[in-house]
C-alpha positions in Angstrom: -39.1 59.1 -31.2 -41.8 59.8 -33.3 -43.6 63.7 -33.9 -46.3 64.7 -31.8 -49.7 64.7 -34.1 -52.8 66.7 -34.0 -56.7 66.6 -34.3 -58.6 69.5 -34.9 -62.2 69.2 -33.0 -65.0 71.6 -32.9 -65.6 72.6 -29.2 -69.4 73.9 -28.3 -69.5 77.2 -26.8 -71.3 78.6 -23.8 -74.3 80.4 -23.5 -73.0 83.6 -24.9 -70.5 81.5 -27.5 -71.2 80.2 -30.7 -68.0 77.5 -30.3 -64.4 77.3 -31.8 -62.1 75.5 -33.1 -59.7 73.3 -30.9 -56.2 71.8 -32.0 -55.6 68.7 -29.0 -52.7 66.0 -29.0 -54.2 63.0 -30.9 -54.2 60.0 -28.1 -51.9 57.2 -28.6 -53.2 53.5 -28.4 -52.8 51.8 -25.3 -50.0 49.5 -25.9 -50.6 47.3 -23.0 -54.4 47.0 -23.2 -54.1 46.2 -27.1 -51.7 43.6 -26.2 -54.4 41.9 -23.5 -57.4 42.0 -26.0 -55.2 40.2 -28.5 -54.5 37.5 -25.9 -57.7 36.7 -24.9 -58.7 37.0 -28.7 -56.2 34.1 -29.4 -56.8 32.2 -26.1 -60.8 32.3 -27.8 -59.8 31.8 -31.5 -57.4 28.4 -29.9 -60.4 27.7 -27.8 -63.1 27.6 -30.7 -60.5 25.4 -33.0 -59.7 23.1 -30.5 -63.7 22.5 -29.5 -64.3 22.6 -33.8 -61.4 20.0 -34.4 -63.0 17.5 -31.7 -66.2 17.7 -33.0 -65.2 17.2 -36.4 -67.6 14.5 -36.6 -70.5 16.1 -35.7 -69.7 19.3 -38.3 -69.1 16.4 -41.0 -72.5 14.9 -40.3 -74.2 17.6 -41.1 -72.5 18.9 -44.0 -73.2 15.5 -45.6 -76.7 16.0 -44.8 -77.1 18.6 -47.5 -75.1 16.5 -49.6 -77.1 14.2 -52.5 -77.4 10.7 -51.3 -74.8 9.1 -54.2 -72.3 11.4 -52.7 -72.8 11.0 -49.3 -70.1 8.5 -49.1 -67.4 10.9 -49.3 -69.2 12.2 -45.5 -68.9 9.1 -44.1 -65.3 8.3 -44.9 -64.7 11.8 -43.8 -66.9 11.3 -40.5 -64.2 8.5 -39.9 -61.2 9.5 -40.3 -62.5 13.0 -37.8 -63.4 10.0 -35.4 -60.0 8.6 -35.3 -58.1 11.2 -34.8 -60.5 11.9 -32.0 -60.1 8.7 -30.3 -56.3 9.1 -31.0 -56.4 12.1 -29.9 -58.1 10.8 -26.2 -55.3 8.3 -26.0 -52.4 10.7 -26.4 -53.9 13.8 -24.6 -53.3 16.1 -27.3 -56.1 18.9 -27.5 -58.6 16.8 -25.1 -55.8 17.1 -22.1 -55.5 21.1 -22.2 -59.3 21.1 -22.6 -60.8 18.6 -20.4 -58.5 16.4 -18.8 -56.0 18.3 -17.1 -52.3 17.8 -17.6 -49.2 17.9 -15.0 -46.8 20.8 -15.2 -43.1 21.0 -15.2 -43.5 20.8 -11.5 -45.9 17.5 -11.2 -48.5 19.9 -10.1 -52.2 19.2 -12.0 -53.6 21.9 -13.9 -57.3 21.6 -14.7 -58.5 21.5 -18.1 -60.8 24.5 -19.2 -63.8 22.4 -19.3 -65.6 20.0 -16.8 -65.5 16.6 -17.9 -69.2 16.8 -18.1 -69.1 18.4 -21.3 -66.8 16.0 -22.9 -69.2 13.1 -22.0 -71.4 15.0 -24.4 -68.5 15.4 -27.1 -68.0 11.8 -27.0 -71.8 10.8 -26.8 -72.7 13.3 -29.7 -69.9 12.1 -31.5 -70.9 8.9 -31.6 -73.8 9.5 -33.4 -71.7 11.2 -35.8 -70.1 8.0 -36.6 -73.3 5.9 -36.8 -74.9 8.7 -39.3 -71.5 9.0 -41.0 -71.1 5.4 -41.9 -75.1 5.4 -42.5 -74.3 7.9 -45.3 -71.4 5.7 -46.9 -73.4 2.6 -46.6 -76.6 4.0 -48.0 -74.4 5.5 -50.9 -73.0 2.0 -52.1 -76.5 0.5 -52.0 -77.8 3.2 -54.3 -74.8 2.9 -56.3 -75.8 -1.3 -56.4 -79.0 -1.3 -56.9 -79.7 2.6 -57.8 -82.4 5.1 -56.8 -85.6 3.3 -56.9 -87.2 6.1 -54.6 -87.0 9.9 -53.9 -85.1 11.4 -51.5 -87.8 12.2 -49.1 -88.9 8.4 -49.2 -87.4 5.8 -46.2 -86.8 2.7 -48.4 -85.7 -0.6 -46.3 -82.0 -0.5 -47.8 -82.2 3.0 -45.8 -82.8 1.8 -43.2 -80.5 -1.1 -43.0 -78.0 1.4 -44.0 -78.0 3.3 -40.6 -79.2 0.3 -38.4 -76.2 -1.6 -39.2 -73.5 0.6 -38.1 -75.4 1.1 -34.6 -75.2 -2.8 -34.3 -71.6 -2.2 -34.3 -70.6 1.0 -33.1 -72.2 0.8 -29.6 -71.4 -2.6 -28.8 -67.9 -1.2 -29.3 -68.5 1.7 -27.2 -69.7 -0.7 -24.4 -65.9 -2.8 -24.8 -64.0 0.6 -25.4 -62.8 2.9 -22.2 -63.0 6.2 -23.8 -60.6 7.8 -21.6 -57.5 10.1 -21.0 -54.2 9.5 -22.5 -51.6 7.1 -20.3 -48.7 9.0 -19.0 -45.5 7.3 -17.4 -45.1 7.2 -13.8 -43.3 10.2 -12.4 -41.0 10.9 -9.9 -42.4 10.3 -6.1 -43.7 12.7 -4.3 -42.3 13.3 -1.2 -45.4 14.3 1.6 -43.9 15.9 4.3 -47.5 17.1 5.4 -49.4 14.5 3.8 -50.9 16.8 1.3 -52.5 15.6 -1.6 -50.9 16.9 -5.1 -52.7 15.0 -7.2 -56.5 16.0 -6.5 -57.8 19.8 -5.4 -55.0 22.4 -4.6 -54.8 22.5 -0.8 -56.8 19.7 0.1 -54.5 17.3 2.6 -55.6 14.2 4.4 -56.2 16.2 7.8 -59.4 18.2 6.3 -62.2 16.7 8.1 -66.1 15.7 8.2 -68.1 16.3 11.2 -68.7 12.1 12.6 -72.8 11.3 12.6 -74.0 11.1 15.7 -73.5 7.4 16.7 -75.5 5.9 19.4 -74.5 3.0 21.9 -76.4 0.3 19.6 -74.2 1.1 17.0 -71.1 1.2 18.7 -71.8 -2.0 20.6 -71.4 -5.0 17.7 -69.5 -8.1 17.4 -66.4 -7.0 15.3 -66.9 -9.0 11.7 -64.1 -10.9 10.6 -64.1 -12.1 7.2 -61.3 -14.1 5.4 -60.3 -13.5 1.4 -62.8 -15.3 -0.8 -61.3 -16.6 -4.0 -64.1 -15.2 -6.1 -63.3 -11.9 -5.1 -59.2 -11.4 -6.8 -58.6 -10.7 -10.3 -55.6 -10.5 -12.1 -54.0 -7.3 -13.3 -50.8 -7.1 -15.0 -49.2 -10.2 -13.2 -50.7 -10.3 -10.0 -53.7 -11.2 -8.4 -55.6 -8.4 -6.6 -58.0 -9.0 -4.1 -60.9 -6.6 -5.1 -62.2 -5.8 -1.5 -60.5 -4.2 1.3 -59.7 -6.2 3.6 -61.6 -6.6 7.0 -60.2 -9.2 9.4 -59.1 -8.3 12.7 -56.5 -11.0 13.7 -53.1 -11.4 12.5 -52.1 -14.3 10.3 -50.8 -16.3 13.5 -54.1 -15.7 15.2 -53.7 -12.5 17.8 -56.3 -10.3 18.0 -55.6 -6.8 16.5 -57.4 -4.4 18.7 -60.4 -2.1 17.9 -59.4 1.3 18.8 -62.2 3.8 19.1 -61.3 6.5 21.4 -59.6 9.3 19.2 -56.9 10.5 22.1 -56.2 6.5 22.2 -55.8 6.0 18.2 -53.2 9.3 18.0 -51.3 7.8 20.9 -51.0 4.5 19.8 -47.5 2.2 18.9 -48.9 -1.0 18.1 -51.9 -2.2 15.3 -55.2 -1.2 15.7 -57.8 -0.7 13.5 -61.4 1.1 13.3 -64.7 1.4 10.7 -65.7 4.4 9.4 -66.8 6.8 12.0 -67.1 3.4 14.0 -69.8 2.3 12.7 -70.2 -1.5 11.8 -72.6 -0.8 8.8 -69.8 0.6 6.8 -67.1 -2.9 7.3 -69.6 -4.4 4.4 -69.0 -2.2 1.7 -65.4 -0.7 3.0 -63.5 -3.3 5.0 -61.6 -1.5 8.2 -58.8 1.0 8.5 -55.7 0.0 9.9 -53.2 2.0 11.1 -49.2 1.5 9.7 -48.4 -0.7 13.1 -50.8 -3.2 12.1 -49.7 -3.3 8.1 -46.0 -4.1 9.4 -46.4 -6.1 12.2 -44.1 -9.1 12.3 -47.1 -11.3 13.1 -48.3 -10.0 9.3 -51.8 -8.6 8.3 -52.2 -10.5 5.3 -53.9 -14.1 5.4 -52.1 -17.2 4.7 -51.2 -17.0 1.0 -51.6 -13.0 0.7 -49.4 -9.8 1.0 -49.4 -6.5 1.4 -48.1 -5.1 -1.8 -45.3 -3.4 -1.6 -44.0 -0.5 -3.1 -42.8 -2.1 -6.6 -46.2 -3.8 -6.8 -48.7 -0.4 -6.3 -46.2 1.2 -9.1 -46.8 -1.4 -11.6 -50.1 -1.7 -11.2 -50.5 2.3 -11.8 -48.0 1.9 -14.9 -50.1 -1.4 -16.4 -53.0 0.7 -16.3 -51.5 3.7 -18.2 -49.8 5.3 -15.4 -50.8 7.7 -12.7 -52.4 10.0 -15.3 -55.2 8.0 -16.2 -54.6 4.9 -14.0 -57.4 6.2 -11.3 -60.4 6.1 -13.8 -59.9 2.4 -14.4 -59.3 1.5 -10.2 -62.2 3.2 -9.1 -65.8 1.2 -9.0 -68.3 2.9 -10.6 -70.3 2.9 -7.2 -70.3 5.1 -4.1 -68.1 7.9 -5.2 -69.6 11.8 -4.7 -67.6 13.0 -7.0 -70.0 15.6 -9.1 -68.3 16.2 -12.6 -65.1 15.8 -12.1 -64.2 12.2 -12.5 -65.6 9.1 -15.3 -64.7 6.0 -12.8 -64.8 2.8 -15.9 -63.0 0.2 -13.1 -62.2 -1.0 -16.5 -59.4 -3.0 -14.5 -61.8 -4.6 -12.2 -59.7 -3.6 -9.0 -62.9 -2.0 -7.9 -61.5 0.9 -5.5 -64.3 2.3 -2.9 -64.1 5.8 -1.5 -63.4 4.6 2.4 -61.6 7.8 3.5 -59.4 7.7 6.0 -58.9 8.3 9.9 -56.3 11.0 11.0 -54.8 11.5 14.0 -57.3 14.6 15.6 -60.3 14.2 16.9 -62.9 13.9 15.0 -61.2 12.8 12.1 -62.9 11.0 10.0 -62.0 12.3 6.4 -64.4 12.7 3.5 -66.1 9.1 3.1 -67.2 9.2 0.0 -64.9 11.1 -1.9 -61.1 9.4 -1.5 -59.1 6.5 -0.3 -56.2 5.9 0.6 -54.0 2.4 0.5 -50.8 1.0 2.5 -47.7 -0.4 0.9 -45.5 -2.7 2.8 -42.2 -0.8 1.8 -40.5 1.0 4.8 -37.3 2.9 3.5 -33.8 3.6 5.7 -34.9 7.0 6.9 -38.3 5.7 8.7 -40.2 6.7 5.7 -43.4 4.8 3.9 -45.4 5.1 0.9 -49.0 4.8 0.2 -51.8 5.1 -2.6 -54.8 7.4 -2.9 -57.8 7.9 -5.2 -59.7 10.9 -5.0 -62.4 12.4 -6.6 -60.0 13.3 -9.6 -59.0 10.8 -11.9 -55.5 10.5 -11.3 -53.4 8.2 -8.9 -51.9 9.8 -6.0 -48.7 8.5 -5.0 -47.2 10.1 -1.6 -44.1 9.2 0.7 -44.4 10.1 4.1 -41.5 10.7 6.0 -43.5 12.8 9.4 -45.5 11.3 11.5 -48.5 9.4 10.1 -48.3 6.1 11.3 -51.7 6.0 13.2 -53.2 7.3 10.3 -56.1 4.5 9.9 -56.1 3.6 6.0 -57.8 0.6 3.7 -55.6 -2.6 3.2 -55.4 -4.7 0.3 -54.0 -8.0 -0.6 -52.2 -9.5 -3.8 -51.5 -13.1 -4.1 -48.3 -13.8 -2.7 -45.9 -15.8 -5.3 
């Protein structure tokens, strides 16, 4: 243990004192508080680098912009390579994941990047024009190194501006054909939903939080129920299998029977046989979202499905998520770019052309319509030893939510879709 030290400090005296001298213990740092300010000095300083090495490009740009034109090219190979490593690093969710994206834990839970995704929209846009400028700079240095300066700096000749028109022609088209996206990530182990709540979007949001219903009116509630087949033009083919890219919305089994329309809430929780609802009952919605069926109807002997079609099973809704990168970044590419309230915290591409809507759901309570708008949940066919079944969501997140329920949600009222049957 280390000797007590000293300072010696001049204390003011009273009224009737001039002041003394005053030997006092010298204070010892705060161990503990140094130790936090260092932390969040390094969580800053790993913060800054991070933001600097993604927006190399930009930083590149203009440095080269004080550079003399002849040697501008070494700017523009520069502004490439930063622009690689940045699409790499998008791919593989180095840096972007911690930052933007999010990233699963050790215990499949989804921590939030620092950043809304809002701001990396701007990284990527602002980046962009990085790269155009960038190889503007390299192709306006070989055609003064071809045909040499015939103007000053300060003058816009022609081959200037072909030299930063040209790689616009190709850089956007490119961005148009590219998903700039998160980095794929294998599928993980299932999650098993005892209370159905959802994992993979908000912490503590399950499927039982709740909207109030709009007040619906007797002319709403009284329509003819629509029944539409599966039209060819509307299934595309993802991985190998052909998705039908609407919900479906048919209410009669494949044989015929008529799958009732259950509207009374005390009647849906009760129920043990198909049935099947719109949104908030209301026949405007069947359209755009198809109807919700409850897990009777999806296995029913009689089977949901059309002539021709399937539910997809359990197999078939996991490679699906895994051709499209896996759960991780899967979501982005189902989800249309249409209808979905989901502020900043989700870049829908439906770069697979599955075209997922945010239908909600339908729980078990009354009133339980659940957040229209903002998720969706799908059946699989699969149906396990112990009672238990699976089925997919999309949320407002970006990721694939993959649950098993093994409790009581079978008249939970969810969308349907079809694949091709082989």
């Amino acid at each position: 243990m280390g000797e007590q030290e000293y300072d010696i400090i001049w204390k003011e005296g009273g009224l009737f004192e001039k002041g003394h001298w005053k030997i006092i213990p010298k204070k010892t740092p705060d161990s503990g508080a140094e130790l936090i300010g260092w932390m969040i000095a390094a969580v800053i300083i790993i913060a800054v680098v991070s933001l600097l090495i993604l927006t190399l490009p930009v930083w590149i740009t203009l440095l080269g912009f004080n550079m003399v034109r002849e040697k501008r090219y070494y700017a523009g190979i520069g502004v490439l390579v930063a622009f690689i490593y940045f699409w790499l690093d998008i791919q593989n969710g180095w840096l972007s994941s911690f930052m933007f994206f999010g990233y699963f834990d050790d215990e499949n839970i989804l921590i939030e990047g620092w950043f809304n995704l809002k701001y990396f929209k701007l990284i990527t846009i602002f980046n962009l024009i990085a790269l155009v400028v960038g190889l503007g700079y390299f192709v306006d240095a070989i055609i003064i190194s071809k045909f040499g300066r015939k103007h000053n700096d300060g003058t816009v000749t022609k081959h200037q501006v072909l030299a930063y028109c040209l790689p616009i022609a190709v850089v956007f088209p490119l961005y148009l054909l590219t998903s700039f996206e998160k980095a794929p990530s294998s599928i993980e182990d299932v999650s098993v939903v005892e209370n159905v709540e959802i994992a993979n979007t908000s912490p503590g949001e399950t499927i039982e939080e709740k909207v109030v219903a709009p007040i619906i009116d007797e002319t709403t509630i009284n329509y003819i129920a629509i029944n539409e087949g599966i039209n060819e033009t509307n299934i595309i083919k993802i991985g190998e299998l052909d998705w039908c890219t609407k919900n479906l919305n048919i209410n009669t089994y494949r044989n015929g029977d008529i799958i009732p329309q259950v509207q009374d809430p005390s009647e849906w929780k009760n129920l043990t046989t198909g049935a099947w609802c719109y949104i908030t009952d209301n026949t405007s919605y069947g359209k755009t979202y198809g109807k919700l069926y409850n897990w009777y109807a999806v296995t029913d002997s009689r089977r949901l499905a059309p002539e021709g079609y399937r539910i997809p099973s359990k197999e078939d809704w996991l490679g699906l998520i895994e051709y499209l990168g896996g759960r991780n970044a899967a979501g982005q590419k189902m989800k249309s770019k249409d209808n979905w309230l989901v502020g900043d915290k989700s870049y829908p591409t439906n770069y697979s052309g599955f075209s997922g809507l945010p239908a909600g759901a339908r729980g078990q309570e009354e009133p339980s319509w659940n957040k229209v708008g903002e998720f969706t949940r799908y059946w699989s066919a699969n149906v396990d030893s112990e009672g238990g079944y699976y089925f997919v969501g999309l949320s407002k997140y970006d990721q694939v939510g993959w649950y098993y329920a093994s409790g009581n949600y079978k008249n939970y009222g969810f969308s349907v879709r079809c694949v091709k049957d082989e």
